[in-house]
N, C-alpha and C positions, 0 to 999 in steps of 0.2 A: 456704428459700433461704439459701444461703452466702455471704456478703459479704465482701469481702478487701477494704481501702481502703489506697492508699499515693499516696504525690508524686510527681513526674516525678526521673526518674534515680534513684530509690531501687529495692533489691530486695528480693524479696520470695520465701520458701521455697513450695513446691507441693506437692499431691500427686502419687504418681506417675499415675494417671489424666490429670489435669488439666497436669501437664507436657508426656505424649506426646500430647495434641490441640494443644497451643497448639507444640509441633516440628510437627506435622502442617500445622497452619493456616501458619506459617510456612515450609514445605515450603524449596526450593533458594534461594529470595533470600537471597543475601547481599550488602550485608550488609541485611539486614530494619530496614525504617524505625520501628517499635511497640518492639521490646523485643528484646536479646540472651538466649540462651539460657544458663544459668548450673549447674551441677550441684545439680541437683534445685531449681530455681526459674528467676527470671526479672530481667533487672535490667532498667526503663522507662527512654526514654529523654526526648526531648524532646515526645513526643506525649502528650496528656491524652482523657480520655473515658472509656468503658468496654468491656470484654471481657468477653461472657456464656458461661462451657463450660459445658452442659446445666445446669444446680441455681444455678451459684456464678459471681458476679459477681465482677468483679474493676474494680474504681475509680481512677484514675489521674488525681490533682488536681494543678492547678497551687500553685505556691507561689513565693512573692517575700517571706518572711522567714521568720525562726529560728524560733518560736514551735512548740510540739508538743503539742498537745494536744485533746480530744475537740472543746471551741467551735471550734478550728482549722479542724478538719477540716468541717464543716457553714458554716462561714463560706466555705472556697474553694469548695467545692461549691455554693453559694448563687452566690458570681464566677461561677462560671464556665459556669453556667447562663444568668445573666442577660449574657454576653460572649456565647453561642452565639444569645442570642436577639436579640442585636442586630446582631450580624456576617449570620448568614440572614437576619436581616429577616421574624420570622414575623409575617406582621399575620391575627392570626386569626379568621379568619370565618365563627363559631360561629353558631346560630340564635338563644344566651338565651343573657345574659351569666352564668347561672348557672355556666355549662360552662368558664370561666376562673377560676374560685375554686382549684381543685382544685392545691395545688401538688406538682412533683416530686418524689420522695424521692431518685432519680439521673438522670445524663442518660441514661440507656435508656429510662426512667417520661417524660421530657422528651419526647422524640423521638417513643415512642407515642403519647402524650395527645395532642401537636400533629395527629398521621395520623391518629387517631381522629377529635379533632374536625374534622377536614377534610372528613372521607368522610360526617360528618353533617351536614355543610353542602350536600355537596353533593348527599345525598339530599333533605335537606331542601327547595331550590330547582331539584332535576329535573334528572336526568341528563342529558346531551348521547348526541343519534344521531350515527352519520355512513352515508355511502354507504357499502356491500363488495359485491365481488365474490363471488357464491356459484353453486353448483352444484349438482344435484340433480333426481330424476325425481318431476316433475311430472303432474298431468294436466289442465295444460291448457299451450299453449303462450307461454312465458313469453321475452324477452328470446332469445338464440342456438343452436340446434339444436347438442350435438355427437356429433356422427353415428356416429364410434366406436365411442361408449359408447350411446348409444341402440340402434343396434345388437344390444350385446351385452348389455342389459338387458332392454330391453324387444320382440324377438326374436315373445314368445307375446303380451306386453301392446301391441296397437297402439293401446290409448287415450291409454299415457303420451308421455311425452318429457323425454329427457334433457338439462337443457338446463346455460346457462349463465346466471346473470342478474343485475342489480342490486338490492341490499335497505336499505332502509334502516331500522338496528336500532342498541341498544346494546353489540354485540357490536364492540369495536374497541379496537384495541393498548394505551388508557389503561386502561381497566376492564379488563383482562388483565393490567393491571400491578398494578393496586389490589387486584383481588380475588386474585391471588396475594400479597402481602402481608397482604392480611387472613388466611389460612389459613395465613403464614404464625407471625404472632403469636400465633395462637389455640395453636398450640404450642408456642412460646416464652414468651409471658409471664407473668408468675406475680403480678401485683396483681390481684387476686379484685376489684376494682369497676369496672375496666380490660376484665376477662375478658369480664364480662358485655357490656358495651358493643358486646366483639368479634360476642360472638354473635350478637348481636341484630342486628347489620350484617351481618355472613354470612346471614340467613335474610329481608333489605328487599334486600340486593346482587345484583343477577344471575346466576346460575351462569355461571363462563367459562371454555373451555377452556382446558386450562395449555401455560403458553409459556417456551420456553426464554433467559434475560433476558444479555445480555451488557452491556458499555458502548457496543457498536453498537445496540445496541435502543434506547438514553434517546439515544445521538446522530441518530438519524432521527426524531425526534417535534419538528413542527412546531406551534405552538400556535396558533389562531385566535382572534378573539373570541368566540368560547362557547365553551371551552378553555380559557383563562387563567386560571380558576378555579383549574383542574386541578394548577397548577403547582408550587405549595408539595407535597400531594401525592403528586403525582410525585419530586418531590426527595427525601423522604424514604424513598421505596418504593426511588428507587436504592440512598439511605445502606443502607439495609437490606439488599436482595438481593443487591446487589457483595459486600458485606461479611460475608455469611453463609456458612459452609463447613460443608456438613452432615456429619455422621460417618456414614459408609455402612454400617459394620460391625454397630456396634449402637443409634445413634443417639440415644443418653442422655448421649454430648458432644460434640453439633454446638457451634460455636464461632459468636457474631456479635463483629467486635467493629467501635466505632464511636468511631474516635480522631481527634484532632486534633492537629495541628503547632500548640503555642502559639506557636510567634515567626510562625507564620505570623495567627494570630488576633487576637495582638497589634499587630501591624501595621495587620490591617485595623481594630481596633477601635477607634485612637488616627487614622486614614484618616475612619470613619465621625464621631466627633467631633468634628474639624475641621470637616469637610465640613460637618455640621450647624448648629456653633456660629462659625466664621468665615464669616461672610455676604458680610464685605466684604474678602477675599481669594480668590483663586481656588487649590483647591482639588485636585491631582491626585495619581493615584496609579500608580505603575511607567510613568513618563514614558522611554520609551527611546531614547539617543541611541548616535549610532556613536562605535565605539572603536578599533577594530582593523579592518584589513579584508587580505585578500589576491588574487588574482585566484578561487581557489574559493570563498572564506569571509568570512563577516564575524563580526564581534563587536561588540555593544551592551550599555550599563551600564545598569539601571532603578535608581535609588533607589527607598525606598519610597512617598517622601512629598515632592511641591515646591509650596512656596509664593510663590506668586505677588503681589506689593501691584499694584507694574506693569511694563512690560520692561524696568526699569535696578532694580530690589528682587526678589532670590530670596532665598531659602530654602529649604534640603535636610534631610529627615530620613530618620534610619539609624535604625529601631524594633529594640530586643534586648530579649528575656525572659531579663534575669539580674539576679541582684543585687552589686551595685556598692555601697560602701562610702564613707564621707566623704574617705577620700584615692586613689578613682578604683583601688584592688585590685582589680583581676580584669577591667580594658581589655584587650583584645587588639591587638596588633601588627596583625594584620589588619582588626579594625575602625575602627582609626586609618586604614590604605592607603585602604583604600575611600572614611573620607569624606573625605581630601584632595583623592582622585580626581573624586568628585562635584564639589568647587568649584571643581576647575580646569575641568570640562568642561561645570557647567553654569552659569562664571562667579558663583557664588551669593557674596552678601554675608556669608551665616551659614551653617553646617551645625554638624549638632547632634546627639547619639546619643543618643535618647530608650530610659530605661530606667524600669522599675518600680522605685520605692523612698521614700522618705521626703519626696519635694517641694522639695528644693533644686537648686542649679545649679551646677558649676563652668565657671568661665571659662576657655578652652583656647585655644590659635593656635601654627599651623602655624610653622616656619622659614621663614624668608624665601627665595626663590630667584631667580637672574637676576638681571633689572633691579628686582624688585618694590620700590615703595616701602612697602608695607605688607603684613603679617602675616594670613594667612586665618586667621579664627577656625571655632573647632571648639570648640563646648561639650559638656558633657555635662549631662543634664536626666533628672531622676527626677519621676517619677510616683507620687503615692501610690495607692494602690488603696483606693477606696472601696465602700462597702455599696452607698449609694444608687447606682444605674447614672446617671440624668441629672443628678446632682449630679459625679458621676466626669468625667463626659463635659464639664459646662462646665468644670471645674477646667482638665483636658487642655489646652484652648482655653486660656483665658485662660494659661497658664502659656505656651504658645508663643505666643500674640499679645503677651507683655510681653518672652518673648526676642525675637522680630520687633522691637518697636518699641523695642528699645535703637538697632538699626541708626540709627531717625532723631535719637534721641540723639546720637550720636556723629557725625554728618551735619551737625547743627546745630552 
């Protein structure tokens, strides 16, 4: 196995193999949200995760400082494992806690291990049936005659009957999705203790006829209470199948890859630790209000993040995955507009552009305009990025419940 590891927006040279899959896999989008094509390589952009073409992995870590080198690299990789695990919300419901020791060496190893251990849980505690619809010559008479085809089968045999009828089996659209991802890891994956695991589930799993999987197939699956199991699962089997582009030609570089918009991760990830860790604020996320409208059309602004103490205390947060600097280098024009806009429209006492960085604050405020007698403040607030994940997550918290509660500072 081939390992390529780099950071977001860095590039990176190719083979030419491994070029002309990943133009293939990127076929006619433009412009392509993963990565721009570069002569004889590939430059990433803001998405992190990984891309597997046949043999050679290619790694795509986040990064929020300067620093280069080998502990680097295993330190963001460690982030941002434990950010993917928190943002899904895997709670894994393995049979022996033995089966959660095992840690990832990339987030591909991450993603399997979780499916893996899922699919033995839920052998484990017994597969779910459902009702189908099926068909077939019988001999005896089952459920509705279709006369047609009985007919034209059974012509010489008058004992059978070709019927129509109800079964209830483990043959149904989730285990069609599961067991085509298990067959399809068994030849994709390459950690040999992993491998094993696969097989051994391929040969306890039920053979299921293969099915053609789109993003309409995971949009019509309804989940019930003996189902919900299912659902981690399934989510993973999506990540996987959507995301896999098989090479038709000679199939030694099908491409998977399975990437992430950091500012989108980010967001949710500083979303999820509030939510957790202020209790006693209320807690929302892409609150949309109207902005524009015309007789066809409308327009709404969602901040990421509004904080609620009660209807006369807001607070708006704008989450960026960039690194910002002690004298505010590398603010954009446009992420100023945005969050002026937030506090004129959602009235907010604070707003605040939450970035990754060293843990300090600048104090910021708007021009006065109109009649206003006082200045909308706009901070900007750094985050340090910590090892520990639930040490990370209260910091988050407390550093915006101490910008919060300057408000009643300044009240008093």
């Amino acid at each position: 196995m081939n390992k390529i590891t780099v950071y977001e927006y860095q590039s990176v040279k190719l083979p030419e193999k491994i070029h002309k899959s990943l133009e293939e896999f990127r076929g006619n989008k433009k412009p392509f949200q993963y990565y721009d094509l570069i002569h004889k390589g590939v430059r990433f952009k803001s998405y992190v995760g990984v891309i597997q073409v046949g043999k050679t992995i290619i790694e795509v870590l986040p990064k929020a400082d300067n620093k280069n080198n080998e502990d680097e690299e295993s330190r963001w990789r460690d982030i941002l494992i434990k950010m993917l695990r928190t943002v899904h919300n895997f709670e894994i419901k393995a049979p022996t806690q033995s089966l959660l020791k095992i840690k990832p060496n990339s987030i591909l190893e991450l993603y399997f291990e979780i499916f893996v251990k899922e699919i033995e849980y839920l052998l484990h505690t017994g597969l779910s049936k459902k009702y189908r619809k099926t068909e077939g010559n019988l001999n005896a008479l089952k459920g509705r005659i279709l006369f047609q085809k009985n007919i034209q089968k059974n012509l010489i045999h008058k004992e059978r009957f070709f019927v129509n009828y109800t079964t209830y089996d483990k043959e149904h659209i989730l285990h069609k999705i599961l067991y085509k991802t298990l067959k399809l890891l068994q030849n994709i994956n390459t950690n040999s203790a992993l491998q094993s695991r696969i097989c051994i589930l391929l040969l306890d799993f039920p053979e299921m006829p293969d099915i053609k999987t789109t993003k309409n197939t995971f949009n019509k699956i309804v989940y019930s209470r003996k189902t919900e199991a299912y659902r981690n699962a399934i989510n993973i089997a999506k990540m996987i199948l959507l995301n896999y582009h098989p090479d038709i030609q000679g199939g030694s570089n099908s491409v998977l890859a399975l990437m992430f918009d950091m500012n989108k991760l980010w967001e949710k990830f500083v979303y999820i630790s509030l939510k957790k860790n202020l209790k006693d604020y209320k807690v929302s996320e892409q609150v949309p209000k109207l902005f524009w409208n015309c007789k066809s059309r409308q327009k709404t602004i969602k901040p990421d993040i509004v904080i609620n103490k009660d209807k006369n205390n807001c607070m708006v947060l704008d989450t960026k995955w960039k690194i910002l600097d002690n004298n505010a280098e590398g603010i954009s024009d446009e992420d100023l507009k945005q969050a002026f806009v937030y506090s004129v429209y959602f009235n907010a006492q604070k707003v605040a552009l939450v970035y990754p960085g060293n843990g300090g604050k600048i104090d910021g405020e708007f021009e006065k305009i109109l009649n206003e007698t006082e200045s909308r403040t706009c901070d900007l607030i750094s985050i340090p990025v910590m090892d520990n994940v639930k040490v990370w997550q209260k910091e988050i918290a407390e550093l915006i419940r101490k910008s919060f509660f300057c408000l009643y500072i300044k009240e008093g």
